[in-house]
ROSEMAR-597333 format. One record per atom (N, C-alpha, C, O, CB): residue in three letters; atom name; x, y, z negated. Coordinates in Angstrom, 1 decimal. Atoms other than C-alpha are relative to their C-alpha. Last residue first. Glycine has a CB too. Layout:
# ROSEMAR-597333
 residu atome      X      Y      Z
    ala    CA      X      Y      Z
...
***
This chain:
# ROSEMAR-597333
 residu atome      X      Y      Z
    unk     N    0.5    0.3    1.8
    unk    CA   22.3  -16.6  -15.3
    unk     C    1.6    0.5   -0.6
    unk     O    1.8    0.5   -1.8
    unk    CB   -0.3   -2.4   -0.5
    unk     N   -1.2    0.9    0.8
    unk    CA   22.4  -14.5  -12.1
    unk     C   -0.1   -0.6   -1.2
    unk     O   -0.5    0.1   -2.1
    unk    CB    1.0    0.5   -0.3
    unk     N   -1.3   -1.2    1.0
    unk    CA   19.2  -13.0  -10.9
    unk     C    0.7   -1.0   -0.6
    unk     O    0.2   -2.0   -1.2
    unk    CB   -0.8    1.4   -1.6
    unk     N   -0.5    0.7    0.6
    unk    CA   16.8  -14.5   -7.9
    unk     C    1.1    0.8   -0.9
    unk     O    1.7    1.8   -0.6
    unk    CB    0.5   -1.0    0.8
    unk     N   -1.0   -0.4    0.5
    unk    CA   13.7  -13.0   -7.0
    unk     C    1.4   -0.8   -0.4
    unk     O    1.0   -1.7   -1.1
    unk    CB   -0.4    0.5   -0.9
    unk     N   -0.1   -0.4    1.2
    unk    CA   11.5  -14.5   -4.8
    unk     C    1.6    0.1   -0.5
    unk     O    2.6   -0.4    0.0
    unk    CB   -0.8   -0.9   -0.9
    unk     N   -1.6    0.6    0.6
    unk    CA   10.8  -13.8   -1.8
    unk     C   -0.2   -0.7   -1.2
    unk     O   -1.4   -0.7   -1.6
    unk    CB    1.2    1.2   -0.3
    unk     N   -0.2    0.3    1.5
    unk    CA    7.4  -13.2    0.1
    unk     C    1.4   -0.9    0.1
    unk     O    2.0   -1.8    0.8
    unk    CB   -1.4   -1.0   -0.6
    unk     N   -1.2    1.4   -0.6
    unk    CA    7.2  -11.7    3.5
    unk     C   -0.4    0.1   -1.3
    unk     O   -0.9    1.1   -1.8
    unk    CB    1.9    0.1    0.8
    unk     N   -1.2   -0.1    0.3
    unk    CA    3.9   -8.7    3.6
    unk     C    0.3   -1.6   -0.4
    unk     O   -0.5   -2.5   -0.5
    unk    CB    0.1    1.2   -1.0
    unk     N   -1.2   -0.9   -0.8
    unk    CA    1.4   -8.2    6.1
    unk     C    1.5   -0.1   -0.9
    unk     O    2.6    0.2   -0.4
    unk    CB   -0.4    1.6    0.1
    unk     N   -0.9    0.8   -0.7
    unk    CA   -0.3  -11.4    5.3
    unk     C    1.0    1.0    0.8
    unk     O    1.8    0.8    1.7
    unk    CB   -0.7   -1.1    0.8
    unk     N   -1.0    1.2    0.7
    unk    CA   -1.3  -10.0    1.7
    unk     C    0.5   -0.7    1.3
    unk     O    1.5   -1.4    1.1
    unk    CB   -1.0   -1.2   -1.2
    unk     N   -1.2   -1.0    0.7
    unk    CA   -2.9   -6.9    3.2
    unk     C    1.0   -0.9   -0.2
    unk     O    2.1   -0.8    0.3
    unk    CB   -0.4    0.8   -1.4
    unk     N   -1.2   -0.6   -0.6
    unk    CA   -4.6   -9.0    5.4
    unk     C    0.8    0.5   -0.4
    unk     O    2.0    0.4    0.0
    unk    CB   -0.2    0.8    0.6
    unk     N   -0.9    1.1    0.3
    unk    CA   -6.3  -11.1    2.4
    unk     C    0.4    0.6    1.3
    unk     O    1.4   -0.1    1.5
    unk    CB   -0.5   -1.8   -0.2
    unk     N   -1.4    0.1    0.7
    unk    CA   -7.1   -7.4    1.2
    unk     C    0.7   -2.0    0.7
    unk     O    1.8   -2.4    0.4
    unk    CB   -0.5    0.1   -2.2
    unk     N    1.2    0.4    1.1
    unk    CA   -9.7   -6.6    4.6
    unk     C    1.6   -0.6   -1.3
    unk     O    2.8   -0.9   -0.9
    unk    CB   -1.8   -1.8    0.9
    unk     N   -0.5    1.0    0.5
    unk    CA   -7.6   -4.5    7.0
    unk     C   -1.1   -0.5   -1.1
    unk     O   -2.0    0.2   -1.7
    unk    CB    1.5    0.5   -0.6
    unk     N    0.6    0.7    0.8
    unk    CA   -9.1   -2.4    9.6
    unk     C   -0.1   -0.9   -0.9
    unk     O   -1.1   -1.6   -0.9
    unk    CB   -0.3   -0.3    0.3
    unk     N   -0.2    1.6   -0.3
    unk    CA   -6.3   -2.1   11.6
    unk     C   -0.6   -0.6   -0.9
    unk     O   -0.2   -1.7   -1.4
    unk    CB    1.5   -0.5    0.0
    unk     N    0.0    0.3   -1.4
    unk    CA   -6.4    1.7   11.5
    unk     C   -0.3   -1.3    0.6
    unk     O   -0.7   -1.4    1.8
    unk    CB    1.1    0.2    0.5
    unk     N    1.2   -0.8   -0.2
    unk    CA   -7.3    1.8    7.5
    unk     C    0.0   -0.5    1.8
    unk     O   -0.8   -1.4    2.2
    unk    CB    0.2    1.9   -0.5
    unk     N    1.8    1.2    1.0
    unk    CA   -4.4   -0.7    6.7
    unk     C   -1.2    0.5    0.5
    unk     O   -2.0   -0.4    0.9
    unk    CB   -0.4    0.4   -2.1
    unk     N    0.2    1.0   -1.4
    unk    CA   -2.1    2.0    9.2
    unk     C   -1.0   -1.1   -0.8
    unk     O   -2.2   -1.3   -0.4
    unk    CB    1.8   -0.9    0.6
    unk     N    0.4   -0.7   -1.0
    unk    CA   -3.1    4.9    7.1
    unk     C   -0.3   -0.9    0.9
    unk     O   -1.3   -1.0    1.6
    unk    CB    0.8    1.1    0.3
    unk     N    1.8   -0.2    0.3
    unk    CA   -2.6    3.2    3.8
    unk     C   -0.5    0.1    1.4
    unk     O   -1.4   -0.7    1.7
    unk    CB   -0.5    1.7   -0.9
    unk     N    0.9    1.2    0.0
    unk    CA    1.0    2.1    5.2
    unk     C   -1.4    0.1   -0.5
    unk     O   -2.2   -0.8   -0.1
    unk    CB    0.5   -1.1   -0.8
    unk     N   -0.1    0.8   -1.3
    unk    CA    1.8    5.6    5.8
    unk     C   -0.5   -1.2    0.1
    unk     O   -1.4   -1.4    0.8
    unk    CB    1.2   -0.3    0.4
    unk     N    1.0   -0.6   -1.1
    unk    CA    0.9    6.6    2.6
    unk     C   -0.4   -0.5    1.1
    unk     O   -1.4   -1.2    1.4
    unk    CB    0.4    1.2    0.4
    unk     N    1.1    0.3    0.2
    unk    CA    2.9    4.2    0.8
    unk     C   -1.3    0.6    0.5
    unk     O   -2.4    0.0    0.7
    unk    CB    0.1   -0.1   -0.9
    unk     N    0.1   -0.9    1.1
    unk    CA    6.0    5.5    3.2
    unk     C   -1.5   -1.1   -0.2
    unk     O   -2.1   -1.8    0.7
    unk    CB   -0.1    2.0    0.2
    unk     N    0.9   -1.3    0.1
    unk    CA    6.3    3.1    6.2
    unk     C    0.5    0.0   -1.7
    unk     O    1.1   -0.8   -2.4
    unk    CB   -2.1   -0.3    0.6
    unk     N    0.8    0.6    1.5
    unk    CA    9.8    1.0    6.2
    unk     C   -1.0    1.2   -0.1
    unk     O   -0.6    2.4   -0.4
    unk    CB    1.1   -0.2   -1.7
    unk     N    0.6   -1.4    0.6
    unk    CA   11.3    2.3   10.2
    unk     C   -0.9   -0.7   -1.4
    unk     O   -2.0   -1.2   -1.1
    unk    CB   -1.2    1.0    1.4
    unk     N   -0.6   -1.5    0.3
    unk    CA   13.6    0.7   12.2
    unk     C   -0.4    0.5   -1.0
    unk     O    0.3    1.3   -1.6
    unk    CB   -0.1    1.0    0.8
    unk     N   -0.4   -0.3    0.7
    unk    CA   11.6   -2.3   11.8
    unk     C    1.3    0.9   -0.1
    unk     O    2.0    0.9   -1.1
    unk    CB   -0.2   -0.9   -0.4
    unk     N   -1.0    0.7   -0.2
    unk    CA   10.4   -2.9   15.4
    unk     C    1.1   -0.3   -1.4
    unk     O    2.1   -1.0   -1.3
    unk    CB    0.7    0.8    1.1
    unk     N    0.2    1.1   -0.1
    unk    CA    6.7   -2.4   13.8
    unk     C    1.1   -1.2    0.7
    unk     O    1.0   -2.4    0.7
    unk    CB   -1.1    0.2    0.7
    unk     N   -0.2    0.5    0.9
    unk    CA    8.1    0.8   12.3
    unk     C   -0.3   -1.7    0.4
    unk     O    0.3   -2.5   -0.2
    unk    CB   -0.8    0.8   -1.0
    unk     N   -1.0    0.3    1.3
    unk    CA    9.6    2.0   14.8
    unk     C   -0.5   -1.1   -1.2
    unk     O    0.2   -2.0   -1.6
    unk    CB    0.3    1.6   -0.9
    unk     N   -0.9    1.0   -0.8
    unk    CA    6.9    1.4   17.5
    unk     C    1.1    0.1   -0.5
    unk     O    1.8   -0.9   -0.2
    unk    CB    0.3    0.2    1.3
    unk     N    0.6    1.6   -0.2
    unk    CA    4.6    2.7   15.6
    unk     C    1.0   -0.9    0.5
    unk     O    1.3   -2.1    0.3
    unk    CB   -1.2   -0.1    1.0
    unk     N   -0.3    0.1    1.2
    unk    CA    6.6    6.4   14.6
    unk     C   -0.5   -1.9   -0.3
    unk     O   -0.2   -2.6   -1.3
    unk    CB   -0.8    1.3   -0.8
    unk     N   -0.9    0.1    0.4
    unk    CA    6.7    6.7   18.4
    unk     C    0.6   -0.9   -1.5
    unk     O    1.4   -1.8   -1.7
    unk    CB    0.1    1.0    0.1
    unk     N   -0.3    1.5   -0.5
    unk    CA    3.4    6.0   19.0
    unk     C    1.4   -0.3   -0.5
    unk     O    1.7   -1.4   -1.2
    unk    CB    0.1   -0.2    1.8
    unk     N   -0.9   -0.2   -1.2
    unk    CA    3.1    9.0   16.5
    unk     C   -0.2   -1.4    0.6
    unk     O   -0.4   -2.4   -0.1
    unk    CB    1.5    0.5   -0.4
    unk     N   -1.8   -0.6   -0.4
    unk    CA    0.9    9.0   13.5
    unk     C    0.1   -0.3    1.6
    unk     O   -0.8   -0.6    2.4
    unk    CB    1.6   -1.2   -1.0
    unk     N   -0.3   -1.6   -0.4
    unk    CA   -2.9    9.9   12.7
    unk     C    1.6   -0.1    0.4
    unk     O    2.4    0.8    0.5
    unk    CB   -0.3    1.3   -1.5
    unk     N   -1.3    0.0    1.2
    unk    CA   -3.3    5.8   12.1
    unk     C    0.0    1.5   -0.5
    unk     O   -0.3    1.7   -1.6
    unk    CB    1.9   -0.4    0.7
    unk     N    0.5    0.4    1.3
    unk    CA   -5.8    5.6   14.2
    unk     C    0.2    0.3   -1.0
    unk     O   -0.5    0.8   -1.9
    unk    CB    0.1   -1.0   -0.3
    unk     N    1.2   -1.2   -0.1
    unk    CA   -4.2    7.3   17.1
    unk     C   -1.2   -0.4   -1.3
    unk     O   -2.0    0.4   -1.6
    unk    CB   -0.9    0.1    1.8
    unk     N   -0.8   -1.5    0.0
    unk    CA   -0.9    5.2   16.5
    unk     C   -1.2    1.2   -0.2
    unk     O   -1.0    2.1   -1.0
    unk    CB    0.9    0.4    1.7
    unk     N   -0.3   -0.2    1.3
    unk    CA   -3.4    2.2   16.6
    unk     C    0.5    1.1   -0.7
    unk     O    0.1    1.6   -1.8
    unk    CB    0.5   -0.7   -0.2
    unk     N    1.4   -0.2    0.9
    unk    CA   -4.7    3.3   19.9
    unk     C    0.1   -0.7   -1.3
    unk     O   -0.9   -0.5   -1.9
    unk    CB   -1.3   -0.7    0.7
    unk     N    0.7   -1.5    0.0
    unk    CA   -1.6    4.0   21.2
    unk     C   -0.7    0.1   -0.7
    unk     O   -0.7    0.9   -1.6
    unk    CB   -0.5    0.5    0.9
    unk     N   -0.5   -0.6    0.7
    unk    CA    0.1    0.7   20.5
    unk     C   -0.5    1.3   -0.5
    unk     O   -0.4    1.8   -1.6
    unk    CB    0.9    0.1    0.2
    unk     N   -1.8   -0.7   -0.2
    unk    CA   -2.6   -1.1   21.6
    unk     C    0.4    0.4   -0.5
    unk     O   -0.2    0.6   -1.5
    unk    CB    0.5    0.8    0.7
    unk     N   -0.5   -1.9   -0.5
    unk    CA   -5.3   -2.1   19.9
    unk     C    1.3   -0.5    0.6
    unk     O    2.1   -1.3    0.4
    unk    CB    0.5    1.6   -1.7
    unk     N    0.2   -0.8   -1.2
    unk    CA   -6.9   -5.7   20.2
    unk     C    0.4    1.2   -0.2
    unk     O   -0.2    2.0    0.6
    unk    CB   -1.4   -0.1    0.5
    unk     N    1.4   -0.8   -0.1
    unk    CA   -7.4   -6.8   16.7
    unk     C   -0.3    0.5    1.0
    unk     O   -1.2    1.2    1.0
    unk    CB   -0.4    0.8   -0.7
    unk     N    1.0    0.8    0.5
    unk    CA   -5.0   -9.8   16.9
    unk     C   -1.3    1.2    0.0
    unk     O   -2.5    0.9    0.3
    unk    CB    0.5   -0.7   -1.8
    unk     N    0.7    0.6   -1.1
    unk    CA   -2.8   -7.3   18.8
    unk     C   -1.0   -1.0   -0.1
    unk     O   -1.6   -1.3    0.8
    unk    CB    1.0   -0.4    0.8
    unk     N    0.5   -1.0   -0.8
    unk    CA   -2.3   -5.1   15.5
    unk     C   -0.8   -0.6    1.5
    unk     O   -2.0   -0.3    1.9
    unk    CB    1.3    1.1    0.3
    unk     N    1.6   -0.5    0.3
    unk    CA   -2.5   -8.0   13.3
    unk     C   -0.6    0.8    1.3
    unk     O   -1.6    0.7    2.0
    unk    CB   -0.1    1.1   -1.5
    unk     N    1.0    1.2   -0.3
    unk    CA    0.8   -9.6   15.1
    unk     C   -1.8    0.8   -0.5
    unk     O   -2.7    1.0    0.3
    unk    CB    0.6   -1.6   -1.3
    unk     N    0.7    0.0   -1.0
    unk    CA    2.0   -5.9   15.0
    unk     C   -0.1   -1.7    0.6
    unk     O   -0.1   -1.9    1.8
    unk    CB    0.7    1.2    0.8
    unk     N    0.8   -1.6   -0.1
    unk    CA    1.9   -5.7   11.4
    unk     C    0.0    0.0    1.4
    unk     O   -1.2    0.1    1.8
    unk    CB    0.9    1.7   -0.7
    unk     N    1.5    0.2    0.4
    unk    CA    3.0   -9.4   11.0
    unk     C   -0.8    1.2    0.3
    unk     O   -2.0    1.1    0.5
    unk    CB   -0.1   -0.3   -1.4
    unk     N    0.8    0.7   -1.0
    unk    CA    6.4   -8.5   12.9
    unk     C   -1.5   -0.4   -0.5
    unk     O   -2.3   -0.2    0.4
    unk    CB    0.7   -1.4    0.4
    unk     N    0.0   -0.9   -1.0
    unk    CA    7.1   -5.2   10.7
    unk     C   -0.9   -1.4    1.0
    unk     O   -2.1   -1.4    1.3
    unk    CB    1.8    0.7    0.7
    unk     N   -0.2    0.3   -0.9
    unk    CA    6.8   -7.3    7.4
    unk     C   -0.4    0.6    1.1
    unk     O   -1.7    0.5    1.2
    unk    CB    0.0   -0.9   -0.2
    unk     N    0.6   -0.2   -1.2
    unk    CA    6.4   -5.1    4.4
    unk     C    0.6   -1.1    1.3
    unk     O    1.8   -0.8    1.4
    unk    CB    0.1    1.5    0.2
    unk     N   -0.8   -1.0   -0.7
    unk    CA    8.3   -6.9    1.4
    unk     C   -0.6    0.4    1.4
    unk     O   -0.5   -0.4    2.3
    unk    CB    1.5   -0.6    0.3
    unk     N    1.0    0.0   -1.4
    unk    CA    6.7   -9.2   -1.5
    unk     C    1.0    1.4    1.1
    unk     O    1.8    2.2    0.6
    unk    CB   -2.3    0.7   -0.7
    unk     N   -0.3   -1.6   -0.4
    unk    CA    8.6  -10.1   -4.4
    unk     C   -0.5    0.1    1.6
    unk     O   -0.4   -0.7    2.5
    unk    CB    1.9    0.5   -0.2
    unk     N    0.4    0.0   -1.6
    unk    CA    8.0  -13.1   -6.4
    unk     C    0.3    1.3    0.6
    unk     O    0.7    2.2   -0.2
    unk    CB   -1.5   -0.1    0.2
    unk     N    1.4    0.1   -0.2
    unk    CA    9.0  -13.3  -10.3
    unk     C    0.2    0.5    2.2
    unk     O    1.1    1.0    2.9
    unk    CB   -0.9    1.6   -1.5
    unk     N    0.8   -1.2    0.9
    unk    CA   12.6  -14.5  -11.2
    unk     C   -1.4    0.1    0.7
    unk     O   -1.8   -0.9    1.3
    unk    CB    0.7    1.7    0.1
    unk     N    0.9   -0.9   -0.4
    unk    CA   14.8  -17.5  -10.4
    unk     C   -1.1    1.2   -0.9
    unk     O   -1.4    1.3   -2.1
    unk    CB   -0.6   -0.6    0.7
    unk     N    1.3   -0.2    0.6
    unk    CA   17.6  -18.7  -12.2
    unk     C   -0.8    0.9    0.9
    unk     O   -0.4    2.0    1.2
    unk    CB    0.1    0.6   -1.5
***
């Protein structure tokens, strides 16, 4: 039996957008207020931003909401019958 949908930050879509809008890493990182570092984690997925964090980067990368919706993977749930 499945269950309701479930959405999950995707790192490769976050830096598909990022080079779709032309930043570099830097100049998103400097958008953002975080680290290159902390960019290049999270967009290798080392790193699941905080809900902050993902605000910060949405804002950097100019997001309009049907971005929001292609940054994240869709599942759906499945729970044992």
């Amino acid at each position: 039996m499945s269950g309701p949908e479930r959405r999950k930050f995707s790192p490769r879509k976050a830096a598909a957008l990022r080079k779709r809008r032309g930043l570099s890493v830097e100049q998103a990182a400097s958008e953002a207020l975080r680290s290159v570092d902390w960019l290049r984690k999270v967009e290798s997925g080392e790193r699941t931003p905080t809900a902050d964090e993902l605000f910060d980067l949405l804002y950097a990368l100019n997001c309009d909401s049907e971005d929001v919706s292609a940054l994240a993977e869709t599942s759906r749930a499945v729970h044992p019958a």
